[in-house]
C-alpha positions in Angstrom: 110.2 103.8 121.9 112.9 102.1 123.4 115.9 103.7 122.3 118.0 107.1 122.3 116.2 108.3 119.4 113.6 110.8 120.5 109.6 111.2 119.0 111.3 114.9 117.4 114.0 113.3 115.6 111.7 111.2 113.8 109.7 112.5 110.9 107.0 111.0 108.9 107.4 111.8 105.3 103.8 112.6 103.8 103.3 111.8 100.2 100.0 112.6 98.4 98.8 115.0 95.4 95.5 116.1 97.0 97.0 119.1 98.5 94.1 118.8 101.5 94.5 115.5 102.4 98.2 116.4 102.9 97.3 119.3 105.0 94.6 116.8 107.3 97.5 114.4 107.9 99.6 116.9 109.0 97.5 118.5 111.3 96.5 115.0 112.9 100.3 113.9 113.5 101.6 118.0 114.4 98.8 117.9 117.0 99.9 114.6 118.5 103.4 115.8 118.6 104.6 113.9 115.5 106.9 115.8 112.9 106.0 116.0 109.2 107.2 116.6 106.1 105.1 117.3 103.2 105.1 116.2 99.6 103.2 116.5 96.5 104.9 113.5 94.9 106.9 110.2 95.6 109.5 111.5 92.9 109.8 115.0 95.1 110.2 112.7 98.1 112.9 110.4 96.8 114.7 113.4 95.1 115.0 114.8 99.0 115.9 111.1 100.8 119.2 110.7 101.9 120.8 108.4 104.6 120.1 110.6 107.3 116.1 110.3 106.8 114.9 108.8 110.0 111.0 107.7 110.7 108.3 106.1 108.5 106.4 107.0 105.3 102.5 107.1 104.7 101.3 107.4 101.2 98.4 107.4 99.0 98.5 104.9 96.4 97.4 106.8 93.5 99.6 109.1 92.9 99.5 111.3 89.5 103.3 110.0 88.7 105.1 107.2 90.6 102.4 105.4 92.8 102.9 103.8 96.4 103.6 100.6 94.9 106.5 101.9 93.1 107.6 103.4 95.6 108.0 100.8 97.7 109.7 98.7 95.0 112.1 101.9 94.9 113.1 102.0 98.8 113.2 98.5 98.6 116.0 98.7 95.8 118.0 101.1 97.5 117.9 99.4 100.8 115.7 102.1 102.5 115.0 101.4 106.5 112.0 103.5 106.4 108.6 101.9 107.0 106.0 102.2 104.3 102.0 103.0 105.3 99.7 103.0 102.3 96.7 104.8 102.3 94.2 103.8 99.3 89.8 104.1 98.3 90.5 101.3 95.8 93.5 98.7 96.0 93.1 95.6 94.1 94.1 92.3 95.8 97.1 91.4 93.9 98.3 95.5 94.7 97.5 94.4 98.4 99.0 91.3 98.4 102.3 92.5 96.9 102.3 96.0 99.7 102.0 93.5 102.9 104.4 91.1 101.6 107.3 93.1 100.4 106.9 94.7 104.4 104.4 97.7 104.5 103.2 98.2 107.7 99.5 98.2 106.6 97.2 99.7 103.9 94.4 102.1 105.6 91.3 101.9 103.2 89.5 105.5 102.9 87.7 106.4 104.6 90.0 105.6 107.8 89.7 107.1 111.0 92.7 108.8 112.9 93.3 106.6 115.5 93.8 104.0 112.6 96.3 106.7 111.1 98.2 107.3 114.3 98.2 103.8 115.2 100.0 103.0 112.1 102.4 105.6 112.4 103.5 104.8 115.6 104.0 101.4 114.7 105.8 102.6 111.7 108.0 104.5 113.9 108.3 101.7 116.4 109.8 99.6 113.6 112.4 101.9 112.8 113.9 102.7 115.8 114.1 99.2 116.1 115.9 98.5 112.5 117.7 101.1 113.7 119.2 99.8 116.9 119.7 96.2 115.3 122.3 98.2 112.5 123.8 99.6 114.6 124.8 96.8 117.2 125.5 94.6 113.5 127.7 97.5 112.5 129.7 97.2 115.9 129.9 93.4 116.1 131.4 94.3 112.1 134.1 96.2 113.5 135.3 93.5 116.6 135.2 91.2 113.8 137.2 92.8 111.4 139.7 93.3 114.4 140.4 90.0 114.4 144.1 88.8 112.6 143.7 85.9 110.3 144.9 83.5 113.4 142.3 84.8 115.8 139.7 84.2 113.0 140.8 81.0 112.8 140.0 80.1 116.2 137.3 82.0 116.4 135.5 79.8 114.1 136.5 76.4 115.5 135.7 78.2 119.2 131.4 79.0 117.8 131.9 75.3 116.2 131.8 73.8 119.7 135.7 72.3 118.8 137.6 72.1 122.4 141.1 73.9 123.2 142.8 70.1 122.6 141.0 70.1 119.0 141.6 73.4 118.4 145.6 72.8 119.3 145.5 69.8 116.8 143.4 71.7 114.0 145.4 74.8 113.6 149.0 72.5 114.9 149.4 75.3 117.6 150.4 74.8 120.7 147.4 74.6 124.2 149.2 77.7 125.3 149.3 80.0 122.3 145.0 78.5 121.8 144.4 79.8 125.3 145.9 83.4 124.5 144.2 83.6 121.2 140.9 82.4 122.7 141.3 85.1 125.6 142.2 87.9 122.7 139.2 86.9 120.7 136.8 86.9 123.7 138.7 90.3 124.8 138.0 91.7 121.0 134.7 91.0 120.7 133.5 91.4 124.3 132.2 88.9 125.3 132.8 86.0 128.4 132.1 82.7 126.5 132.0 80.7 122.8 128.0 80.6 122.9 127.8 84.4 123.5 130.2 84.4 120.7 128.7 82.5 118.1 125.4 84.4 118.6 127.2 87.5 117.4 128.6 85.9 114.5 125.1 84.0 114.0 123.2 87.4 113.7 125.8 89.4 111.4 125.6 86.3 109.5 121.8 86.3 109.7 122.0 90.0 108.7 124.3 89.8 105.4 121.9 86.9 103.7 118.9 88.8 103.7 
């Protein structure tokens, strides 16, 4: 995994109310150096989620209260980054349809093996260091922009629409000087060397915010 984040600080969340196939799983992942947590129910797991909750989750479908497809609706509602892997004997289409569509990483029919498992799970975890790193590089492009004074916006915006310093002067009835100190400021801001480098910052915070 390509990022600071190591395997330990990740943990896959088990959820299942067969009490043994809870303890198989966790003896697969433990013994490929995987943390776990445990838990009976998607209602205990959610009641324990916070923001700090980092990794992926793998559940069975057919839970005796909230099943996997609720859950996923629920992490879905409350924005959750963490990965969803379903594990089910008997999944109807439509239930499999909806799963891989609203983004689970896959649903494992029983029996599975455990390279299917940890294959899964790795891509699971894969996935979230990766959401990861994109929030957090959106997060710090948020902050350069909101840096920005209402002028340097200004020009920022005609600079990513391609608009020359002589347009730009015209536009905002500013003088060629006071554009070229308010270009260099915005470059300087947001750290970067050029308008295209620019604009694709802007393009994926943009890209970001309307999903």
């Amino acid at each position: 995994m390509n990022s600071t984040m190591t395997q330990r600080e990740l943990i896959v969340y088990l959820i299942d109310d067969d009490e043994s196939v809870l303890n198989s799983q966790r003896e697969l992942l433990t013994a490929a150096g995987i943390s776990v947590q445990p838990f009976r129910s998607a209602e205990s797991f959610l009641a324990e989620l916070n923001s700090q909750s980092a990794g992926c989750v793998v559940t069975d479908l057919k839970l005796s209260g909230m099943s996997g497809l609720d859950l996923q609706r629920r992490l879905i509602a409350i924005n959750s980054p963490l990965p969803l892997i379903v594990v089910s004997g008997h999944a109807n289409i439509s239930t499999t349809v909806e799963l891989m569509e609203n983004g689970a990483i896959t649903l494992l029919q029983k029996p599975y093996d455990a390279n299917q498992l940890l294959g899964a799970v790795q891509r699971g975890l894969d996935q979230f260091v990766e959401s990861r790193k994109i929030a957090q590089e959106i997060n710090s492009i948020q902050r350069r922009l909101n840096s920005l004074t209402d002028a340097e916006m200004s020009v920022l915006e005609l600079m990513i629409a391609g608009r020359p310093n002589k347009v730009i002067s015209t536009e905002l009835e500013i003088s060629m000087r006071t554009v070229d100190r308010r270009r260099s400021i915005v470059l300087e801001k947001m750290q970067v060397d050029s308008a295209p480098e620019l604009a694709r910052l802007v393009t994926l915070v943009e890209a970001t915010s309307s999903t």
